[in-house]
C-alpha positions in Angstrom: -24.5 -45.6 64.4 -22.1 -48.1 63.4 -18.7 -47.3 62.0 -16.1 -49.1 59.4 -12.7 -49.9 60.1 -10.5 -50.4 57.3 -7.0 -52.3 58.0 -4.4 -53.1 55.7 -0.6 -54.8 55.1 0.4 -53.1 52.3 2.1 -54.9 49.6 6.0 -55.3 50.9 7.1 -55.2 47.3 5.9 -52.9 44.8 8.7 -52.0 42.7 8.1 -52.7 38.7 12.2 -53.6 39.0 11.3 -56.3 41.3 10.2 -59.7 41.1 9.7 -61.5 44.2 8.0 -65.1 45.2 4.1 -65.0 45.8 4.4 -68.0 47.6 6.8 -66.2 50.4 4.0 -63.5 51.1 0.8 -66.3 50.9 2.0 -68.0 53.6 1.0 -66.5 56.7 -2.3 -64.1 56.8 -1.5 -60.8 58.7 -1.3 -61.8 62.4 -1.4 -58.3 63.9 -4.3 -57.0 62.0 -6.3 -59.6 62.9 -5.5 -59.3 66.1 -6.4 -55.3 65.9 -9.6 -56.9 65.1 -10.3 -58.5 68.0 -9.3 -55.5 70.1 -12.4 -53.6 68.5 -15.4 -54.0 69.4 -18.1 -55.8 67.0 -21.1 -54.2 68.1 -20.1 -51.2 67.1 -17.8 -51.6 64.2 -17.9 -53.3 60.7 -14.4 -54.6 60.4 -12.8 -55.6 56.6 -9.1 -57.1 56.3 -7.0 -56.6 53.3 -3.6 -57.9 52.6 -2.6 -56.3 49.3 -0.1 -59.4 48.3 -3.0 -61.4 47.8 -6.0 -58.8 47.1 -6.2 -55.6 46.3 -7.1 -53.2 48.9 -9.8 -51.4 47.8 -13.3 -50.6 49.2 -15.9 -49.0 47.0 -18.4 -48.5 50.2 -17.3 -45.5 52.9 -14.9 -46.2 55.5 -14.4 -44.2 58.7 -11.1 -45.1 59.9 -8.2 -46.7 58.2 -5.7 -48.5 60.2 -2.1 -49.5 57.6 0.7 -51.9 59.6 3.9 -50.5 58.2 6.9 -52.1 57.6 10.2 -50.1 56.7 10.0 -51.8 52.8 6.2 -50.6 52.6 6.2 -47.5 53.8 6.0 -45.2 50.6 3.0 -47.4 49.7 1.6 -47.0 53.7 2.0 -43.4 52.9 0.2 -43.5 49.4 -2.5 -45.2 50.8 -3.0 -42.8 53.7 -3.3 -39.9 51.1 -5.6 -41.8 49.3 -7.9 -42.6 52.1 -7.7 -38.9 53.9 -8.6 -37.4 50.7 -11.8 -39.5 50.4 -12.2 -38.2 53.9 -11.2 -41.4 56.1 -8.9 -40.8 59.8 -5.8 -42.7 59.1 -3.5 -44.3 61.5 0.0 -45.6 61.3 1.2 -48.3 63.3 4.1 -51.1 63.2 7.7 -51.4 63.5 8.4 -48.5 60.8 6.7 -45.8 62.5 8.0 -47.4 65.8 10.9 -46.7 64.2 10.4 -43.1 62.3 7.8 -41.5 64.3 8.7 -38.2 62.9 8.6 -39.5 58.9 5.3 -41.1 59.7 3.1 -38.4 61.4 2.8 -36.1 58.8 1.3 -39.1 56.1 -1.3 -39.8 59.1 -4.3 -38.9 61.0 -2.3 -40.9 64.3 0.4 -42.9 65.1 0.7 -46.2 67.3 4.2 -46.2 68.5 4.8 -50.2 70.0 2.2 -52.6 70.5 -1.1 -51.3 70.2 -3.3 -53.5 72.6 -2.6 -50.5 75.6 -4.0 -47.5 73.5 -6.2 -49.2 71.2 -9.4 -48.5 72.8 -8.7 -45.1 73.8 -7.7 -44.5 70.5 -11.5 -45.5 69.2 -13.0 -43.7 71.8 -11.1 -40.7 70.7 -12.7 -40.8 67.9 -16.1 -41.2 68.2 -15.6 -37.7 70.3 -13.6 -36.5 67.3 -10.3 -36.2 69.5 -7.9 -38.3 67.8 -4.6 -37.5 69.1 -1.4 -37.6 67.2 0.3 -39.8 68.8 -0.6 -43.1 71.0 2.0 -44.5 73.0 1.9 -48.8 73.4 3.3 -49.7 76.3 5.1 -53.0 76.2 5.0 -54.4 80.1 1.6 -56.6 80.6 0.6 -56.2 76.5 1.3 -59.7 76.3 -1.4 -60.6 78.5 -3.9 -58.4 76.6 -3.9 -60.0 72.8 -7.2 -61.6 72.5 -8.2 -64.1 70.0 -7.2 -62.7 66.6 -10.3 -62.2 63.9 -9.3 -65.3 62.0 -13.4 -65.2 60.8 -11.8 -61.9 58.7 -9.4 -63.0 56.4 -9.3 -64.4 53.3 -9.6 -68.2 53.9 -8.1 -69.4 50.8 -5.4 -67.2 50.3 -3.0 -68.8 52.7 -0.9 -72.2 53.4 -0.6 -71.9 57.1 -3.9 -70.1 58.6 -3.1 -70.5 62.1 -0.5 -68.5 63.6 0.1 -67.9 67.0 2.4 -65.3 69.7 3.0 -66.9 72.7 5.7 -64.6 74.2 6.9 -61.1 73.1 10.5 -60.1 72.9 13.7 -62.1 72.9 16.4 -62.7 76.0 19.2 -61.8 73.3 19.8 -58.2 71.8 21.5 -58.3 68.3 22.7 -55.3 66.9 21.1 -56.4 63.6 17.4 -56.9 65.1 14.9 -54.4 65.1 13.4 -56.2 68.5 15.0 -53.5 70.8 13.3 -50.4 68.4 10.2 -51.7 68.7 10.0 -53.9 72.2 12.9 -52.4 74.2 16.5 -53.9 74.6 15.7 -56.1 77.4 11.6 -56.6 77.3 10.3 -60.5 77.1 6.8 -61.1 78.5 4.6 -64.6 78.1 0.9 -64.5 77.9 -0.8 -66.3 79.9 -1.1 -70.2 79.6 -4.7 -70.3 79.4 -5.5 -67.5 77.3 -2.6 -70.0 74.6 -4.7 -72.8 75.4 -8.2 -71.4 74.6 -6.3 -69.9 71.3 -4.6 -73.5 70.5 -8.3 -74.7 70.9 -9.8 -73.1 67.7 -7.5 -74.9 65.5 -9.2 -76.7 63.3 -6.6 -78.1 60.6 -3.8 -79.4 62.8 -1.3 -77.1 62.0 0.5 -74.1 63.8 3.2 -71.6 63.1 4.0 -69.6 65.5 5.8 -66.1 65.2 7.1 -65.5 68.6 11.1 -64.4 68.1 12.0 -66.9 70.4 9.6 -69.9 70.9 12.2 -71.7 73.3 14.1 -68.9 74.9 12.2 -69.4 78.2 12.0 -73.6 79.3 9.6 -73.2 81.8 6.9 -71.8 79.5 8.0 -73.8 76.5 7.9 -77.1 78.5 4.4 -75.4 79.9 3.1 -75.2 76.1 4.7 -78.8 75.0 2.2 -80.4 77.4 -0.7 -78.4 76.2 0.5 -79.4 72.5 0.9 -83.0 73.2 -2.8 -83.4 74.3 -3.7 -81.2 70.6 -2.9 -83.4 68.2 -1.3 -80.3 66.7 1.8 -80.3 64.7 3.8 -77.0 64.7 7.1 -74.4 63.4 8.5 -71.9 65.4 11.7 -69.6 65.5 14.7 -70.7 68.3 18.3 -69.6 68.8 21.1 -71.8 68.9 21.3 -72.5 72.6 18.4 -74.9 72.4 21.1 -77.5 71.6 22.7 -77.5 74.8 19.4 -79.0 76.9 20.0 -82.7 76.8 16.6 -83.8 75.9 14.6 -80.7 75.3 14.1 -80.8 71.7 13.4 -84.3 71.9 10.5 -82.7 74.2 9.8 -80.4 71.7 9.6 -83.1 69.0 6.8 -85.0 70.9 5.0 -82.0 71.3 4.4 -81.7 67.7 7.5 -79.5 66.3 8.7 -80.5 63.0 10.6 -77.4 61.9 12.2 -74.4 63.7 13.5 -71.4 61.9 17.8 -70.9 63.5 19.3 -67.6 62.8 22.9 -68.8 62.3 23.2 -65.3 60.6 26.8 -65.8 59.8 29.8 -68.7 59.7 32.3 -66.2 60.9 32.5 -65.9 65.0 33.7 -62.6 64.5 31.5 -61.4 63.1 28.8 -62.3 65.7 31.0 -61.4 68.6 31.0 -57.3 66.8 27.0 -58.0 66.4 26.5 -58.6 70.0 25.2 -62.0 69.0 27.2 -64.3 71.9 24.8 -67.3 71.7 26.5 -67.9 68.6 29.8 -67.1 69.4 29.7 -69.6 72.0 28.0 -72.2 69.7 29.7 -75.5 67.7 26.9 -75.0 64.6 27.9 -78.9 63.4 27.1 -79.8 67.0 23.9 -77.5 66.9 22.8 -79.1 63.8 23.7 -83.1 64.6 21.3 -82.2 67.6 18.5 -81.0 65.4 18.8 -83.7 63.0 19.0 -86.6 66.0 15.8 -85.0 67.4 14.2 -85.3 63.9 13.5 -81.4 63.6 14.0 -79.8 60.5 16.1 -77.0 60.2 15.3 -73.6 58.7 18.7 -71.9 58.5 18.8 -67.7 58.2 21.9 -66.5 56.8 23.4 -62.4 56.8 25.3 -61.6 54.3 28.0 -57.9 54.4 29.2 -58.2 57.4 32.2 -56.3 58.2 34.3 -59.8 58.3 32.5 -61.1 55.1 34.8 -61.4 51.7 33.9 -62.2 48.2 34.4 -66.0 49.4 31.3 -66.2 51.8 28.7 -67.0 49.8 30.4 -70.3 48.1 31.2 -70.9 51.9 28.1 -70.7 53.5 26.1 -72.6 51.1 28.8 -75.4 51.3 28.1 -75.1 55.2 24.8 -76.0 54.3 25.2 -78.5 52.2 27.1 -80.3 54.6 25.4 -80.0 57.7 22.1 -81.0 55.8 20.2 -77.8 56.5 16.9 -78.4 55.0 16.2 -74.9 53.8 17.3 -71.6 54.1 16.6 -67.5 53.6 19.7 -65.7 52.3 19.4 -62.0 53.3 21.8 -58.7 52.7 22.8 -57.0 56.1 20.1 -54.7 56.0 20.6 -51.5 58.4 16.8 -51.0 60.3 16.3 -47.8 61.7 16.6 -47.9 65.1 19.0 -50.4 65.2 22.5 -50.2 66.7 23.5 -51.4 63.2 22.0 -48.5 61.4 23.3 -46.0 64.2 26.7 -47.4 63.9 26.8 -47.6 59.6 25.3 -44.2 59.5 28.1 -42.6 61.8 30.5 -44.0 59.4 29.0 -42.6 56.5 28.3 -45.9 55.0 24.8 -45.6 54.6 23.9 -44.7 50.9 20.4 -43.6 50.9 17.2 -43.7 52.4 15.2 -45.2 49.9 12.8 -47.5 52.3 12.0 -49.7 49.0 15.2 -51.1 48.5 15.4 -52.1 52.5 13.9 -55.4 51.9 17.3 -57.7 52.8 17.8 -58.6 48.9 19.5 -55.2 48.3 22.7 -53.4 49.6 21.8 -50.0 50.9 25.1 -49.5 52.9 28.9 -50.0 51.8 30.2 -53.2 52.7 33.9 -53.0 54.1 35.4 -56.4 52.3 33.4 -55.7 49.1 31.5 -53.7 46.7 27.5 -53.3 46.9 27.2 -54.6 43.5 29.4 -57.7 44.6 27.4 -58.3 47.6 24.0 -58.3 45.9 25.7 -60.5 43.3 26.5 -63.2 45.8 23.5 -63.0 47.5 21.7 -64.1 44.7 24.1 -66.5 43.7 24.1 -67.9 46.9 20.7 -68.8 46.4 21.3 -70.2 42.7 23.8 -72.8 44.5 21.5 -73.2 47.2 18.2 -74.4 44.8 20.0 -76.6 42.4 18.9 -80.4 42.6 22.7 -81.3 43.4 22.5 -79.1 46.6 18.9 -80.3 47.1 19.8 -84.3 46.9 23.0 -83.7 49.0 20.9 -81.8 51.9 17.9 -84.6 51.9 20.1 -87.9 51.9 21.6 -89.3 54.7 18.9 -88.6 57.5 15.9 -90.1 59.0 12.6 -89.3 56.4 14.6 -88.8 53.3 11.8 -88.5 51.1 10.2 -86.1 53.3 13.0 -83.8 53.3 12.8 -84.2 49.1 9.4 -83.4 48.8 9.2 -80.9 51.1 12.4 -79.0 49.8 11.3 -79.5 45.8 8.0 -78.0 47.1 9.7 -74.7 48.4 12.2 -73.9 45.8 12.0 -75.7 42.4 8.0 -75.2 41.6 7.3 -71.9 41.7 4.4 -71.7 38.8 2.5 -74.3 41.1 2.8 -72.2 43.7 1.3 -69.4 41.6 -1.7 -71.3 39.8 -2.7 -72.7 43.3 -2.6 -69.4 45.0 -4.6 -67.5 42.5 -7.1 -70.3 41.8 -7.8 -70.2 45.7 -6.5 -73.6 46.2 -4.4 -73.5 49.1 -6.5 -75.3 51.1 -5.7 -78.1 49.4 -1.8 -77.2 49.5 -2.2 -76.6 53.4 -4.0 -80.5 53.6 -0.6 -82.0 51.9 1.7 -79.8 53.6 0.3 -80.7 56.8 0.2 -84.6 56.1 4.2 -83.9 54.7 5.1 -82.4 58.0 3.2 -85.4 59.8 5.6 -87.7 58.9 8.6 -89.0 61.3 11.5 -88.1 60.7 13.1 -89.5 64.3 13.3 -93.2 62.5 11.4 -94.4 64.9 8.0 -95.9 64.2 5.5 -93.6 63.2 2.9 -92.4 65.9 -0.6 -92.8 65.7 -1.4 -88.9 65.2 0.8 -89.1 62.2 -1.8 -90.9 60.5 0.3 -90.7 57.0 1.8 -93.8 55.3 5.0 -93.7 53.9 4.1 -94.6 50.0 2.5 -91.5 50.0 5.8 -89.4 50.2 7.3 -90.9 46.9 4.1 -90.3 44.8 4.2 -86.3 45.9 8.0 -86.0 45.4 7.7 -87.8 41.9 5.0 -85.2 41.1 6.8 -82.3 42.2 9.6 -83.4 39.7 7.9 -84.0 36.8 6.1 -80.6 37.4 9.5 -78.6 37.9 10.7 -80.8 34.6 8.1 -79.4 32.5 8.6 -75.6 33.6 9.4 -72.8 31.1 11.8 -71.3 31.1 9.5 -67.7 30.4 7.3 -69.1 33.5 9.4 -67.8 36.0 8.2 -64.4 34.4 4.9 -64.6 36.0 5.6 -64.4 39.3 6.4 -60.3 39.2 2.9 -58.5 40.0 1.9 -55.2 38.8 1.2 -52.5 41.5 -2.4 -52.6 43.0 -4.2 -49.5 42.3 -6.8 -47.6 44.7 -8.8 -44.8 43.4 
């Protein structure tokens, strides 16, 4: 008889004190659940997909077994819906970096754990249950998991709820070990494993709009299997983001290579302005980094630069933010995500805050990065979450905005494509509850298409140039006639289940 799996990203936010951008959490459907779903086998399992930050999660029909990827912010929600479903009489299990994490916390909301990446235990936890075993607690095993991810269950989710559909792992783990990263907690301090070329290939091969993000922590940490996948992606037609460090810079050529293999973006964790304080985060690649230099190379290679910035460091003052947004202003970084230090369990930053007694609670909620849940040394919490949002305030104004875009190859791309992510939020929200971002993905991806090397355009571009003005016009007028009261809409009421 067959059986129904149940699997679920809770909603990361669900505090009624909290109002957070829909468009951040519509942008990527949930990668690991999907790829749960391929892991289980069809012929003997009806499989539903829910991703409470664009549907609710509830199921009216029965369900067997409930699977809920956890994340530290989510967890008292992953717990409330594992009560939920156990009382209606559904096996429950806990996996992701939280229970990773907190393995002693988590058991006792679920029927089992996954501790790591599931794709070693996953079947043996199924067969477990059919026989009405389930253990407590499954044990992933990182070496040769890589190898084992099949195609995700793309078929599953919902396909108008998201601007970027297709997203990809093509390696595991990172070659650098910050104290600040939960990599180590979950992966191990020193684990980084590529799957195999051909199983990327056959994955690359489903693509069906053009465009790719990929979520491995470290795209370009390895050359030889980067410079493997640029010549798969040049033959795709396929234009793609990723995450890289800063060392990238220091290949004469290779993001030039990377450019003509179809990136347009990649996300750089400068994390802080301050050398000091990445040498006492264990973070040498920048510590040995010239971030001008770095980003003069990104801009001459036409790559766009999403910058991530930490703020409450030990070395950070009342000064930083003003600081690092002029840093940004200056070295034209197109956009960025401001975060608070935020301790992870399992980190050597948590271990190290907590034996200083600088931790104040343990209130998983309010670990989301936009909150101070420690005691900073050269400020006070309030002043940290203060500048933290301030910092984005300077960062979003159309002064900042016209200074970053100028100056550069593909102005008007830049424009557009920075108007688009920070000044027109109740677009954002009509189009993603109307169930239009399909359309939003088709202009994204033609934005993205368009050079931004100053050279002349290639023929798998295939956008012309007067199209970039009309889009950027738009997207001011739009922003022009936004309420004030509009921003308003964006906080969402807590999903109920019965």
């Amino acid at each position: 008889m067959r059986k129904r799996l149940l699997l679920i990203l809770p909603a990361l936010q669900q505090r009624r004190d909290y109002e957070f951008r829909l468009v951040k959490y519509s942008r990527f459907p949930p990668l690991s659940l999907l790829t749960i779903a391929g892991l289980t086998p069809p012929d003997d399992w009806d499989i539903l997909v829910r991703d409470e930050h664009i549907e609710s999660s509830e199921v009216n029909d029965q369900v067997d077994l409930v699977g809920i990827q956890t994340y530290i912010s989510c967890a008292n929600r992953s717990y409330e819906l594992a009560r939920i479903w156990r009382d209606r009489g559904a096996k429950v299990v806990l996996g992701g970096l939280h229970p990773t994490s907190m393995p002693e916390e988590a058991a006792p909301h679920a029927d089992a754990i996954v501790l790591g990446p599931a794709e070693t235990v996953w079947a043996d936890l199924l067969d477990d249950f059919k026989q009405g075993k389930l253990q407590k607690v499954y044990r992933g095993r990182s070496e040769g998991s890589a190898a084992l991810a099949p195609l995700p269950r793309r078929d599953l989710m919902n396909q108008r709820g998201y601007l970027i559909r297709h997203t990809m792992v093509t390696s595991r783990g990172c070659p650098h070990s910050c104290d600040f990263c939960y990599k180590s907690s979950f992966w191990g301090p020193t684990y980084y494993e590529q799957r195999p070329m051909a199983q990327i290939e056959r994955e690359l091969a489903t693509v069906d709009d053009g465009l790719v993000f990929f979520l491995d922590d470290n795209l370009l940490a390895n050359r030889r299997h980067a410079r493997a996948l640029f010549q798969v992606l040049r033959r795709s037609g396929i234009v793609w983001q990723a995450a890289a460090s800063l060392d990238v810079t220091r290949d004469p050529g290779y993001l030039e290579e990377a450019y003509e293999a179809g990136c347009r973006s990649l996300f750089v964790g400068f994390e802080s302005i301050s050398r000091e304080n990445m040498r006492g985060n264990n973070k040498k690649v920048n510590v040995r980094t010239d971030y001008a230099a770095a980003c003069r190379r990104f801009h001459e290679a036409g790559i766009m630069i999403n910058g991530s910035f930490v703020f409450g460091f030990d070395g950070d003052g009342p000064d930083v933010f003003e600081r690092t947004v002029e840093f940004t202003v200056e070295n034209k970084i197109l956009t960025a995500t401001f975060h608070i230090l935020t301790p992870l369990p399992g980190t050597r930053s948590f271990q190290r805050l907590d034996e200083q007694g600088r931790i104040l609670h343990r209130d998983w909620d309010y670990y989301d990065t936009d909150h101070a849940v420690f005691r900073p040394l050269g400020m006070s919490p309030e002043e940290l979450e203060a500048g933290h949002k301030e910092a984005y305030r300077q960062f979003g104004t159309y002064s900042s905005i016209f200074r970053r875009s100028i100056g550069l190859p593909g102005t008007l791309k830049r424009l557009a494509y920075n108007l688009a992510w920070s000044r027109v939020d109740p677009l954002w929200i009509a189009i993603i509850r109307l169930g239009l971002m399909p359309m939003a993905t088709q202009i994204f991806n033609r934005v993205l298409r368009w050079n931004t090397q100053g050279k002349k355009q290639s023929a798998v571009a295939g956008m012309r140039e007067e199209a970039i003005p009309s889009l950027s016009d738009s997207l001011v007028t739009i922003d022009r006639l936004e309420r004030p009261a509009a921003r308003g809409e964006e906080k969402r009421q807590p999903l109920e289940c019965a």
